[in-house]
N, CA, C and O of each residue as an XYZ file, in Angstrom:
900
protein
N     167.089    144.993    138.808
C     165.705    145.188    138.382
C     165.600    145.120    136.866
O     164.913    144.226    136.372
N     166.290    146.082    136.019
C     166.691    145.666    134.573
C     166.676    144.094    134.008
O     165.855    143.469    133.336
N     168.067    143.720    134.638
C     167.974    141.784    134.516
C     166.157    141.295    134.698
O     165.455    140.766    133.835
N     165.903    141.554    135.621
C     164.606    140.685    135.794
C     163.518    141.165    134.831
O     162.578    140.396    134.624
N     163.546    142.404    134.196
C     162.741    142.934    133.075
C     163.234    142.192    131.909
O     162.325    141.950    131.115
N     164.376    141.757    131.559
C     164.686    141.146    130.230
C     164.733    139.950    130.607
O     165.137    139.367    129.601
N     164.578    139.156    131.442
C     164.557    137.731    131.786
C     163.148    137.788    131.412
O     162.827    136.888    130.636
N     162.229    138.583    131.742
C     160.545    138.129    132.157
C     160.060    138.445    130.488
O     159.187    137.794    129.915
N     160.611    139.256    130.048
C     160.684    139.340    128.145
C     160.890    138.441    127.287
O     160.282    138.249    126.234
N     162.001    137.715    127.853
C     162.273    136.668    127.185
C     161.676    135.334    127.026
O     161.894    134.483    126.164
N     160.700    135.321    128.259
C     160.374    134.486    128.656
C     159.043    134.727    127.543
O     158.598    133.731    126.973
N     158.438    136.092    127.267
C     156.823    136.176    127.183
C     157.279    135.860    125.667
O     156.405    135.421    124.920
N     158.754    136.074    125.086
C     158.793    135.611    123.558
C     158.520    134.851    123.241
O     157.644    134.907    122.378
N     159.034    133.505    123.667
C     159.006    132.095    123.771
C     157.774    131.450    124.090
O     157.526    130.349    123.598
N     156.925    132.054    124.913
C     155.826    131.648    125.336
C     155.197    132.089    123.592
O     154.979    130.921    123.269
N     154.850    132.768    122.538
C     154.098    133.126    121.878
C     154.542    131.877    120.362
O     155.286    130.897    120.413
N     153.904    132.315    119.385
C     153.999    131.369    118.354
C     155.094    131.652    116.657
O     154.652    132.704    116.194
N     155.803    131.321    116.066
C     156.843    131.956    115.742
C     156.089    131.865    114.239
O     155.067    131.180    114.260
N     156.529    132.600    112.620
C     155.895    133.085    111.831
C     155.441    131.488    110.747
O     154.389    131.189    110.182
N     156.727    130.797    110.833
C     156.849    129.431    110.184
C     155.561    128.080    110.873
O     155.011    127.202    110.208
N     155.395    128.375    112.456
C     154.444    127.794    112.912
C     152.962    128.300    112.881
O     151.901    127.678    112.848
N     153.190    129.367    112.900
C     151.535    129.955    112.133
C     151.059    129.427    110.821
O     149.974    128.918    110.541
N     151.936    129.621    110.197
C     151.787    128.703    108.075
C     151.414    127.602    108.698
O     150.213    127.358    108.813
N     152.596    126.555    109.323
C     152.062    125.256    109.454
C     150.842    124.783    109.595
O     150.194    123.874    109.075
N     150.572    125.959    110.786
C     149.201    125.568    111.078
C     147.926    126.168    110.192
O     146.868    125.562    110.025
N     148.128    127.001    109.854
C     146.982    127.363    109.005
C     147.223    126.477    107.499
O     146.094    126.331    107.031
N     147.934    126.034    106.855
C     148.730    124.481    105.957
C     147.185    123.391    106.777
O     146.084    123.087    106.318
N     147.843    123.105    108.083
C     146.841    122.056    108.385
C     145.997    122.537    108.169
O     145.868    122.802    106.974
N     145.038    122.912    108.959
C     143.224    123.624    108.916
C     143.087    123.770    107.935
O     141.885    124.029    107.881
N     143.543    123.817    106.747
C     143.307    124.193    105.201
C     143.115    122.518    104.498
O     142.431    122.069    103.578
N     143.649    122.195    105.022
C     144.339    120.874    104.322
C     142.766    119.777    105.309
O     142.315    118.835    104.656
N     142.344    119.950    106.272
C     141.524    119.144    106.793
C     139.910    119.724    106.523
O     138.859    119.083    106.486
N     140.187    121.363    106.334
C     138.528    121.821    105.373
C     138.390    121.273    104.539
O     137.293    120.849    104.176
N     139.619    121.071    103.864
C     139.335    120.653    102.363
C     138.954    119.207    101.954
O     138.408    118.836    100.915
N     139.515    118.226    103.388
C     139.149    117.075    103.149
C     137.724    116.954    103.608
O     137.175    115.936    103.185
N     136.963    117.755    104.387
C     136.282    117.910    105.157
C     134.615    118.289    104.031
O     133.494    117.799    103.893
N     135.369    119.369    103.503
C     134.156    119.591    102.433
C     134.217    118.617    101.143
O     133.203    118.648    100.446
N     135.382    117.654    100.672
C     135.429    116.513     99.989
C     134.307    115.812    100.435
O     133.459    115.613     99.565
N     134.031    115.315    101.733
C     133.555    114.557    102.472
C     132.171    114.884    101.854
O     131.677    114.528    100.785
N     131.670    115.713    102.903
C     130.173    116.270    102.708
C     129.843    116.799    101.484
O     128.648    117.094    101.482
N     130.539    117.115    100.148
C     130.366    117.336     98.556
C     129.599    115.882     98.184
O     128.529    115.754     97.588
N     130.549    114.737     98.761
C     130.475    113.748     98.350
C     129.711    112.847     98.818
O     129.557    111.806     98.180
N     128.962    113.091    100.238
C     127.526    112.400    100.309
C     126.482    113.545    100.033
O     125.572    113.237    100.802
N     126.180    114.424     99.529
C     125.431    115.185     98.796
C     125.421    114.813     97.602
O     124.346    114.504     97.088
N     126.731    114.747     96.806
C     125.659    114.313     95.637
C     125.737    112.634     95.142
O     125.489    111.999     94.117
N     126.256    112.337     96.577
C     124.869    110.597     96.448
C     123.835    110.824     96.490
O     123.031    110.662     95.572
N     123.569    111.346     97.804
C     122.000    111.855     97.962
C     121.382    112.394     96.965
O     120.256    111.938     96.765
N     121.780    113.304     96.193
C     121.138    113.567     94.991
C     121.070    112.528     93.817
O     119.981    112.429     93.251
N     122.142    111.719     93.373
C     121.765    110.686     92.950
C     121.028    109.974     92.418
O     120.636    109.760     91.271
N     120.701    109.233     94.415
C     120.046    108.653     95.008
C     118.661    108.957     94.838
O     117.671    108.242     94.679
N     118.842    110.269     94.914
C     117.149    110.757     94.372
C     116.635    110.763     93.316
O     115.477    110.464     93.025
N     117.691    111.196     92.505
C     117.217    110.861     91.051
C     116.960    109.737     90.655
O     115.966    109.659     89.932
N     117.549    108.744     90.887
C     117.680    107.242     90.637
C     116.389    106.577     91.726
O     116.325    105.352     91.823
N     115.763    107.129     92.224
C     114.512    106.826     92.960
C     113.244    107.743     92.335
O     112.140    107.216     92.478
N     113.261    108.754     91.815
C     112.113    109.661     91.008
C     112.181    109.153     89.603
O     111.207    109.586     88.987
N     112.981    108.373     88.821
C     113.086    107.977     87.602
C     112.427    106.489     87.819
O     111.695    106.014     86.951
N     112.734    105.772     89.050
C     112.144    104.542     89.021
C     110.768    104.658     89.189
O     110.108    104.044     88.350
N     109.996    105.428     90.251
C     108.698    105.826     90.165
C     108.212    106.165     89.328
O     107.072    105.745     89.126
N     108.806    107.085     88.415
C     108.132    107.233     86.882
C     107.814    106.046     86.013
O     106.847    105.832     85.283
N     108.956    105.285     86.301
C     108.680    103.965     85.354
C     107.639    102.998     85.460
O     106.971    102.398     84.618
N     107.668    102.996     86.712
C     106.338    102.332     87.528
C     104.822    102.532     87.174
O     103.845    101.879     86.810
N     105.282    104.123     87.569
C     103.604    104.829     87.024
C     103.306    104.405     85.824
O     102.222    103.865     85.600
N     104.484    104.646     84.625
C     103.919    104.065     83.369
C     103.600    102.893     82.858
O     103.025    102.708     81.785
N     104.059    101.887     83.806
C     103.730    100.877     83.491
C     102.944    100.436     83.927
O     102.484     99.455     83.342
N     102.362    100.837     85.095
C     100.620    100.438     85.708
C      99.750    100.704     84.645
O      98.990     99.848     84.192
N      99.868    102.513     83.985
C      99.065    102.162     83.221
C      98.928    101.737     81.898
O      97.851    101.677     81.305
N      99.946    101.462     81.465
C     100.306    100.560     80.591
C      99.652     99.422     80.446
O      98.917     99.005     79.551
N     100.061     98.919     81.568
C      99.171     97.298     82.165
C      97.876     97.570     82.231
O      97.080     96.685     81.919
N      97.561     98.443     82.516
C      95.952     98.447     82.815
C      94.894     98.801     81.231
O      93.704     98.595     80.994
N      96.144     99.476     80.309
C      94.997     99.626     78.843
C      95.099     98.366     78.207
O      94.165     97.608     77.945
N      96.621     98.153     77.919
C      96.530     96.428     77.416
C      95.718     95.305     78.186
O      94.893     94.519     77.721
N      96.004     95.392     79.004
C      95.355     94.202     79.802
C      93.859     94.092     79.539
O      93.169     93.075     79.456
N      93.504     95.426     79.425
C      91.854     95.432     78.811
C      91.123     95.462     77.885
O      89.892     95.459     77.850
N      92.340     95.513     76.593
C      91.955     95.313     75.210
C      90.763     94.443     74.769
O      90.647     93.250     75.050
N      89.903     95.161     74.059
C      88.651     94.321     73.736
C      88.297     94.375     72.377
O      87.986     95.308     71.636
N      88.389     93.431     72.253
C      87.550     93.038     70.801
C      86.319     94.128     69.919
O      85.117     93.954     69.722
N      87.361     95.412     69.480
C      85.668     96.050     69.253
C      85.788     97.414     68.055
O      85.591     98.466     68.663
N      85.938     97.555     67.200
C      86.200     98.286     65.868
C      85.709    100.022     66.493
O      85.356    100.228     67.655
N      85.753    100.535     65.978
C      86.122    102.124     66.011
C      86.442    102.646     64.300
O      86.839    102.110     63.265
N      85.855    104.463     64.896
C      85.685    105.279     63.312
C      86.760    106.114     64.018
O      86.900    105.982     65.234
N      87.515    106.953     63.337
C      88.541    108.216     63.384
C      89.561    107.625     63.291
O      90.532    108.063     63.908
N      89.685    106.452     62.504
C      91.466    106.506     62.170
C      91.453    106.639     60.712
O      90.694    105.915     60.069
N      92.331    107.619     60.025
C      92.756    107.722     58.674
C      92.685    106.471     57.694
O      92.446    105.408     58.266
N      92.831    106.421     56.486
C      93.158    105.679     55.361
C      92.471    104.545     56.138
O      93.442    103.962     56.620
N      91.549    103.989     56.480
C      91.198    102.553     57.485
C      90.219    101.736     56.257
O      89.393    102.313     55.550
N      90.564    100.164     56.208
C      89.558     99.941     55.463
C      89.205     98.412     56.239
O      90.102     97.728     56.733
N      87.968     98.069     56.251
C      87.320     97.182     56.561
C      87.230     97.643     58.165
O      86.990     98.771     58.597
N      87.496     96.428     58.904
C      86.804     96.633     60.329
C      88.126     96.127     60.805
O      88.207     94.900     60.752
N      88.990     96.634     61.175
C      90.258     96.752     61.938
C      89.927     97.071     63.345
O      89.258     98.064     63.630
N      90.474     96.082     64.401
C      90.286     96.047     66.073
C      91.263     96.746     66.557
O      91.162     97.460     67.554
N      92.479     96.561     65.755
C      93.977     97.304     66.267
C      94.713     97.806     64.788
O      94.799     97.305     63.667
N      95.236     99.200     65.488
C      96.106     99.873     64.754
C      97.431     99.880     64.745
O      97.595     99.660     65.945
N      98.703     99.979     64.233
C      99.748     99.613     64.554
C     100.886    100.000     63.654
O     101.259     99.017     63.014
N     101.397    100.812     63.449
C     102.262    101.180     62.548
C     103.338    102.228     62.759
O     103.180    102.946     63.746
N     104.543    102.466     61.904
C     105.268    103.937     61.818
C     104.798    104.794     61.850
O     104.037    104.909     60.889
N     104.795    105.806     62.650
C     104.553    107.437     62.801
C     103.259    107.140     62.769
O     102.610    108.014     62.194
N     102.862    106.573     63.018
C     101.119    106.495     63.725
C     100.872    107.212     64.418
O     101.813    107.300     65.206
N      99.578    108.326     64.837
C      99.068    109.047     65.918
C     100.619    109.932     65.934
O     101.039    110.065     67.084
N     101.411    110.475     64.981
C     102.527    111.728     64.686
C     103.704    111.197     65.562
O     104.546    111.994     65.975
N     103.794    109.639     65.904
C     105.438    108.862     66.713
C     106.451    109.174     65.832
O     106.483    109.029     64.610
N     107.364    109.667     66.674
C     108.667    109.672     66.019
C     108.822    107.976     65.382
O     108.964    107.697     64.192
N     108.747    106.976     66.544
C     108.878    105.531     65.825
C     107.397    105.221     65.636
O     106.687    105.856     64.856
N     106.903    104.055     66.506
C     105.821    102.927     66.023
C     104.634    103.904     67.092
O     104.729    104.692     68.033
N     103.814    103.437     66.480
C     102.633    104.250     67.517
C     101.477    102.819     67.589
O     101.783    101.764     67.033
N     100.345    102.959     68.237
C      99.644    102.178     68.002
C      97.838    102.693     69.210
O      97.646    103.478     70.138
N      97.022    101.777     68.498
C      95.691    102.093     68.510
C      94.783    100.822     68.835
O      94.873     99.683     68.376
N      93.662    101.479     69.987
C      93.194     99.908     70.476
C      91.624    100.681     71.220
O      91.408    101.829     71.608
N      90.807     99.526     71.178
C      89.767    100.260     72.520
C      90.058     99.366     73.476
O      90.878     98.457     73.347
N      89.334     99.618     74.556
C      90.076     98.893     75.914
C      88.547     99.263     76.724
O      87.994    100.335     76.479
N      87.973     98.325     77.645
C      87.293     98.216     78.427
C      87.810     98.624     79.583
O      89.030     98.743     79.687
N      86.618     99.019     81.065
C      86.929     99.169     82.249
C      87.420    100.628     82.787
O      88.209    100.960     83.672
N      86.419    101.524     81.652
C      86.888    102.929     81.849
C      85.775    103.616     83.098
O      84.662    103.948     82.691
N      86.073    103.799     84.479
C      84.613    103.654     85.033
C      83.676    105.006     85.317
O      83.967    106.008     85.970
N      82.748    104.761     84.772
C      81.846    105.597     84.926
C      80.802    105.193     86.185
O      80.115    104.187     86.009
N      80.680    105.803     87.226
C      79.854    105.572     88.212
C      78.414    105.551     87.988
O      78.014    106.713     87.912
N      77.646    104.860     87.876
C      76.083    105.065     88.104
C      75.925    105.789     86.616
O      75.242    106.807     86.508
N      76.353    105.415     85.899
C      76.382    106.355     84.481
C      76.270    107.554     84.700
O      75.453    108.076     83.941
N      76.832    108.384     85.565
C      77.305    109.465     85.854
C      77.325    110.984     84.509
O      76.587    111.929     84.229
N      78.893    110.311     83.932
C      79.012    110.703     82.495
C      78.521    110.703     81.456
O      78.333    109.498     81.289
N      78.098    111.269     80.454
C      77.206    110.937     79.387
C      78.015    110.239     78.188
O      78.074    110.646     77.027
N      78.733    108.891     78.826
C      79.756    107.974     77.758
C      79.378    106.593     78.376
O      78.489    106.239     79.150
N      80.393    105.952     77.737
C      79.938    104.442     78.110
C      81.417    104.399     79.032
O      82.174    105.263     79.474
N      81.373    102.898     79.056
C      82.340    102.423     79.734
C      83.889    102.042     78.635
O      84.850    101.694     79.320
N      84.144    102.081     77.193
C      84.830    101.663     76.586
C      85.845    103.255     75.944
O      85.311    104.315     75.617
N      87.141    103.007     75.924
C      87.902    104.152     75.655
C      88.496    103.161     74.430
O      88.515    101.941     74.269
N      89.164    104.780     73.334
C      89.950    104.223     72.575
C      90.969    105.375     72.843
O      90.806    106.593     72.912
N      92.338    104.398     72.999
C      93.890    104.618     73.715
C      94.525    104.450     72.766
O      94.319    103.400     72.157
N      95.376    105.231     72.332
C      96.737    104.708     71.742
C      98.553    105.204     72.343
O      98.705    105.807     73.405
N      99.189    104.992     71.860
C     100.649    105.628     72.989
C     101.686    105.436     71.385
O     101.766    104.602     70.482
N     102.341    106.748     71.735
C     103.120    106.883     70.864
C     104.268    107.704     71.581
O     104.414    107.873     72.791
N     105.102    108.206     70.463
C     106.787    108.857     71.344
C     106.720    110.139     70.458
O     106.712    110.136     69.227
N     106.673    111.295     71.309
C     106.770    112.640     70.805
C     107.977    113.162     71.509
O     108.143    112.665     72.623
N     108.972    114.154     71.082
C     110.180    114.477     71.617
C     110.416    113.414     72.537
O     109.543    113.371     73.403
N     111.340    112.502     72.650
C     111.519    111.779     73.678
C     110.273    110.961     74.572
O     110.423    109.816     74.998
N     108.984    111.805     74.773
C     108.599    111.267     75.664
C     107.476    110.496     75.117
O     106.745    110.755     74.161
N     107.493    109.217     76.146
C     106.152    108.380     76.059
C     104.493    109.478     76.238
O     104.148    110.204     77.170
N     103.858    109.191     75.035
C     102.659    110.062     75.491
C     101.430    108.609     75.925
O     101.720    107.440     75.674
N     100.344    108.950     76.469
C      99.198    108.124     76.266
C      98.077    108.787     75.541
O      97.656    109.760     76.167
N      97.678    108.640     74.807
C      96.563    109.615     73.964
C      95.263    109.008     73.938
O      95.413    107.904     73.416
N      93.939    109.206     74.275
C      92.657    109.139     73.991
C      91.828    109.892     73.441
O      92.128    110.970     72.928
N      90.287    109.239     73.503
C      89.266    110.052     73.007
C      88.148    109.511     74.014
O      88.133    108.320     74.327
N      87.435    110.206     74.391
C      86.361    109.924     75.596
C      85.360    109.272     74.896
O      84.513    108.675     75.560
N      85.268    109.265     73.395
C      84.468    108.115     72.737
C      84.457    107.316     71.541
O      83.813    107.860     70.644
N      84.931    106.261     71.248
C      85.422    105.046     70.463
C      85.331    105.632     69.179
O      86.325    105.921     68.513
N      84.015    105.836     68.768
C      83.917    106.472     67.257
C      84.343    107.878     67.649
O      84.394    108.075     68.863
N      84.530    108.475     67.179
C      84.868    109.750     66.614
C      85.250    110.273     65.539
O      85.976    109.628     64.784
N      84.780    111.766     65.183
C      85.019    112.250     63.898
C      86.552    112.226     63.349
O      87.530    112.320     64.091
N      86.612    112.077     61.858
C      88.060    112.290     61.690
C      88.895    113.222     61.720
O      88.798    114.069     60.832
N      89.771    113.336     62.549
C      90.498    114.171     61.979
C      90.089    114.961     63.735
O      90.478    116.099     63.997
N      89.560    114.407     64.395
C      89.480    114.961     65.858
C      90.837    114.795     66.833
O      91.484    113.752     66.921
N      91.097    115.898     67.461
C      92.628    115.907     67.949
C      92.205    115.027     69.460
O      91.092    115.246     69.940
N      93.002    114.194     70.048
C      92.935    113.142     71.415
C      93.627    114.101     72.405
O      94.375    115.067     72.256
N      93.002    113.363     73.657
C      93.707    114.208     74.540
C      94.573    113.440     74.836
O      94.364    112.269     74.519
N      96.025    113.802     75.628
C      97.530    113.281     75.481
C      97.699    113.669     76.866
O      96.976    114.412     77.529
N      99.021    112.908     77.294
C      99.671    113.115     78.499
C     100.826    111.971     78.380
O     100.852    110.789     78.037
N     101.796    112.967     78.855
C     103.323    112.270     79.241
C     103.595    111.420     80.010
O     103.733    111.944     81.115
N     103.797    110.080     80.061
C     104.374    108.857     80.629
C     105.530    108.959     81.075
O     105.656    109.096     82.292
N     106.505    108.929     80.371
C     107.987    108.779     80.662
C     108.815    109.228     79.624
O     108.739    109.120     78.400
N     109.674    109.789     80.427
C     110.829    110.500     79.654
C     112.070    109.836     79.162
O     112.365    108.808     79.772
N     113.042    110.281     77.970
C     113.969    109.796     77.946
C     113.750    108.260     76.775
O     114.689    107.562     76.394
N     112.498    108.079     76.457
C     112.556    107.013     74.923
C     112.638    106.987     73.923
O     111.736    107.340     73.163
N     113.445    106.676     73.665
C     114.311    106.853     72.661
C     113.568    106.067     70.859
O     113.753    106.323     69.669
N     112.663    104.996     71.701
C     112.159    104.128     70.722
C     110.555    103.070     71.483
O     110.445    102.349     72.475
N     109.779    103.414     70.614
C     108.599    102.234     71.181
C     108.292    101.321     69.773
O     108.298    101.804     68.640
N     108.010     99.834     70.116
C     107.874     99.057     69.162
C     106.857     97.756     69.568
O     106.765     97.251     70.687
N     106.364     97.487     68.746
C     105.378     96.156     69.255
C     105.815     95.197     68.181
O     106.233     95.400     67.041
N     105.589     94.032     68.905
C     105.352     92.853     67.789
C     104.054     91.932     68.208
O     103.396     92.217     69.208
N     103.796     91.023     67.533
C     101.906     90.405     67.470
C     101.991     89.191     67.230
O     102.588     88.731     66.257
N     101.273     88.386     68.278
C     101.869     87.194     68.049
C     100.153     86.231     67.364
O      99.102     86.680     67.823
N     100.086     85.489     66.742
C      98.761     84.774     66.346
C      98.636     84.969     64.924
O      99.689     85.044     64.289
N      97.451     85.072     64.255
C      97.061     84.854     62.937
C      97.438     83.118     62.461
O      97.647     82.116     63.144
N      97.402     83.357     60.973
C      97.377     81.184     60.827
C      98.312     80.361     61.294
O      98.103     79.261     61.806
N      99.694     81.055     61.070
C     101.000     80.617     61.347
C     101.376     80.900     62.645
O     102.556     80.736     62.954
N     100.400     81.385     63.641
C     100.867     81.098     65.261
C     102.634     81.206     65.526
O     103.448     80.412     65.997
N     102.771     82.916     64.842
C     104.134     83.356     65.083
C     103.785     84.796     65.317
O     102.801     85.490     65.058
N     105.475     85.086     66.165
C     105.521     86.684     65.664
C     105.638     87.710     65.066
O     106.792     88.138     65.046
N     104.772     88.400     64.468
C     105.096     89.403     63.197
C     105.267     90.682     63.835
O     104.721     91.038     64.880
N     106.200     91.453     63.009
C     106.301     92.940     63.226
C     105.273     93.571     63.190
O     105.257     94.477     64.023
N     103.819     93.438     62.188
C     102.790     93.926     61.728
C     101.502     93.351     62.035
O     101.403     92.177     61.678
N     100.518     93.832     62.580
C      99.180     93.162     62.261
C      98.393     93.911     61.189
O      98.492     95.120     60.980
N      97.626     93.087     60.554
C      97.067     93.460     59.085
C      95.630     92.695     59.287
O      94.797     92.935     58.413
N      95.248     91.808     60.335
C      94.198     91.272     60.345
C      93.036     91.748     60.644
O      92.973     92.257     61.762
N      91.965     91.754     59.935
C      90.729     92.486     60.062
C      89.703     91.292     61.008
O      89.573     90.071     60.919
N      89.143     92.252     61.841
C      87.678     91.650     62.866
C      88.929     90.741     63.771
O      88.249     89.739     63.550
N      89.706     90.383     64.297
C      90.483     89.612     65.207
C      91.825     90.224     65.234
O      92.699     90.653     64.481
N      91.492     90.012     66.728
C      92.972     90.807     67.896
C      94.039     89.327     67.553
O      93.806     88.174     67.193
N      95.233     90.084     67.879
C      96.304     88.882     67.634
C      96.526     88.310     69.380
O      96.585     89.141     70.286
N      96.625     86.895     69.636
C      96.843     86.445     70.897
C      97.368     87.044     71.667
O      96.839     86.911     72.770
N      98.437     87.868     71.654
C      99.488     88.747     72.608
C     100.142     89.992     71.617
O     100.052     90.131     70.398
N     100.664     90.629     72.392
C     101.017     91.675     71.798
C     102.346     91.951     73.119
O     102.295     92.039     74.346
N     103.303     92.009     72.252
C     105.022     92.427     72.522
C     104.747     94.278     72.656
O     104.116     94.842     71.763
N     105.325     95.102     73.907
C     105.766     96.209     73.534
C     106.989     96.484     74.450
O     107.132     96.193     75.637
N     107.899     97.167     73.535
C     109.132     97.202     73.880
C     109.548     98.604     73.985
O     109.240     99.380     73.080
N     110.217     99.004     75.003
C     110.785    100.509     75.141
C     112.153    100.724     75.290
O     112.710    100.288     76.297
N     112.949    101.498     74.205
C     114.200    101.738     74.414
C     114.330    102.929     75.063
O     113.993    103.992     74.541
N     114.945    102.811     76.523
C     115.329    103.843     76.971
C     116.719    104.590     77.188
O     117.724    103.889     77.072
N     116.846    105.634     77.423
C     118.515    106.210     77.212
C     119.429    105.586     78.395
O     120.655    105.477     78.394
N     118.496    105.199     79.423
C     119.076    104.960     80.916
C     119.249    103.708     81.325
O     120.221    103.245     81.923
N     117.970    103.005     80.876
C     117.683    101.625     81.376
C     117.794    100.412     80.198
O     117.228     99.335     80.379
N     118.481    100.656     79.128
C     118.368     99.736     77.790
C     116.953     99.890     77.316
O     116.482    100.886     76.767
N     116.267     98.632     77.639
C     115.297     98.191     77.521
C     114.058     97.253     78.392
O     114.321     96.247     79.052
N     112.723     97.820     78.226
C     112.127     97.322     79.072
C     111.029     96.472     77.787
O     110.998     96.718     76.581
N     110.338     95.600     78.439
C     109.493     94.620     77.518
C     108.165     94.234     78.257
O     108.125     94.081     79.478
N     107.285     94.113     77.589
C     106.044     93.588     78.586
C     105.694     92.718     77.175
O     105.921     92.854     75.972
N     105.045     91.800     77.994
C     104.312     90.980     76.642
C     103.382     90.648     77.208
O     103.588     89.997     78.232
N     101.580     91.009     76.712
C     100.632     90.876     77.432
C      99.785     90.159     76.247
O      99.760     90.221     75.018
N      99.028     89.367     77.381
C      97.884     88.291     76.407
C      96.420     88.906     76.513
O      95.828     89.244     77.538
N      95.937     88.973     75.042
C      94.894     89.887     74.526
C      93.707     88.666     75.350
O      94.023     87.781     76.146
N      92.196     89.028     74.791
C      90.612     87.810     75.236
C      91.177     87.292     73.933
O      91.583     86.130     73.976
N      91.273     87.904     72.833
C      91.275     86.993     72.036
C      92.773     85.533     72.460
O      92.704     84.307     72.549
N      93.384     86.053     72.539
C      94.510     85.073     73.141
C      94.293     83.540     74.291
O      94.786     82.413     74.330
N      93.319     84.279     75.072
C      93.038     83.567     76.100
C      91.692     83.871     76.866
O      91.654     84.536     77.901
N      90.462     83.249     76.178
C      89.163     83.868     76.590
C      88.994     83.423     77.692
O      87.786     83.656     77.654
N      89.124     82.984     78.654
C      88.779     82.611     79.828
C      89.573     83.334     81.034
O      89.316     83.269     82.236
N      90.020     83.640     80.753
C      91.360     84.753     81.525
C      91.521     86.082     80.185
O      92.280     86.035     79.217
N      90.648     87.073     80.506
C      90.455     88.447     79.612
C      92.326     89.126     80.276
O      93.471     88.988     79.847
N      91.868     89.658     81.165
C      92.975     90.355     82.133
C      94.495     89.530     82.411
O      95.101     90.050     83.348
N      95.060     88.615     81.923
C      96.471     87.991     81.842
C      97.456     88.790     81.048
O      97.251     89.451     80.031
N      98.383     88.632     81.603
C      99.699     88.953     81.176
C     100.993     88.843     81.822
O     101.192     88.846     83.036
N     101.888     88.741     80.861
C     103.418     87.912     81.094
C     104.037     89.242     80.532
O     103.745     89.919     79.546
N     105.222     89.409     81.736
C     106.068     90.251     81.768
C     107.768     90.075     81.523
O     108.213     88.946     81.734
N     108.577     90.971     81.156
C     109.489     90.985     80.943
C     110.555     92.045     80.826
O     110.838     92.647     79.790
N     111.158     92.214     82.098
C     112.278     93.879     82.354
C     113.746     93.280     81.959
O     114.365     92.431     82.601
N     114.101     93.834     80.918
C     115.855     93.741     80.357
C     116.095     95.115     81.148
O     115.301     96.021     80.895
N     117.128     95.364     82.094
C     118.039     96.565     82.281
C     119.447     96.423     81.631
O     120.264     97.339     81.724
């Protein structure tokens, strides 16, 4: 009876798991979490990414609709509230213009809509866009003349620019200058260029009425990444 008690002991030893095969195994399961949460770390932050790199492109977008939509409507038409101004200037355009870290610039633009004359304004805005900390602003005034020295209302475009710049294409010599200086006439097109931290550079080059009176609303585009 003894014998068969230490036979049936021996048996329940062997049946169980010994101290070196426990490590092993807890070695594995350690070793396959770890590849395991590698895994899923690592389509998380694609996905995040991914998102970012999809909320930065929508931003860009937005700004450039309306981008497209003030240039594109540039009109032929003089304005009071810009500083040091002499004669009858259509467009503004210079360094630290409207307080830009770089180039700023100044325009009226048609197609601002007022329903049934609704508002007590017309239909014509004066827009300008400049770069404050980093960001693209758009700045207006709800009416063309205005007093000097009246503050515009502003809003953020896009983040992350590093630099905004125009160039102007027309006047006698039907080239491009860094500067417009011409009084009572818009230059044919107008270059604006954005250096960004992410994307290099983006470019639009849009054709003013004066450029092309029969086609007001044209413009030619151009994305460097």
């Amino acid at each position: 009876m003894l014998s068969r008690k230490k036979k049936l002991n021996h048996k329940a030893f062997h049946k169980g798991f010994t101290l070196i095969e426990v490590m092993v195994a807890i070695m594995v399961f350690a070793s396959l979490s770890i590849a395991a949460y590698q895994v899923v770390n690592q389509v998380q932050r694609s996905n995040q990414q991914s998102a970012e790199k999809t909320a930065r492109l929508q931003e860009m977008q937005r700004a450039m609709i309306i981008m497209d939509s003030d240039f594109r409507q540039m009109v032929a038409r003089s304005f009071k509230g810009r500083a040091n101004s002499n004669g009858n200037r259509l467009l503004y355009a210079d360094q630290y213009l409207l307080d830009s870290q770089s180039q700023g610039i100044l325009f009226t633009r048609l197609g601002w809509q007022n329903p049934q004359q609704a508002f007590p304004r017309g239909e014509i805005v004066k827009v300008g866009y400049r770069v404050v900390d980093n960001q693209l602003e758009r700045v207006w005034w709800r009416y063309p003349d205005t007093p000097e020295g009246q503050e515009p209302l502003h809003k953020s475009l896009l983040a992350d620019v590093e630099e905004l710049s125009f160039r102007f294409y027309g006047s006698d010599n039907n080239t491009w200058q860094e500067t417009w200086q011409v009084e009572d006439k818009l230059p044919q097109a107008v270059e604006v260029t954005l250096e960004l931290k992410d994307y290099t550079k983006i470019r639009r080059v849009y054709l003013t009425a004066q450029g092309q009176a029969s086609t007001a609303n044209s413009s030619d585009e151009e994305v460097t990444q």
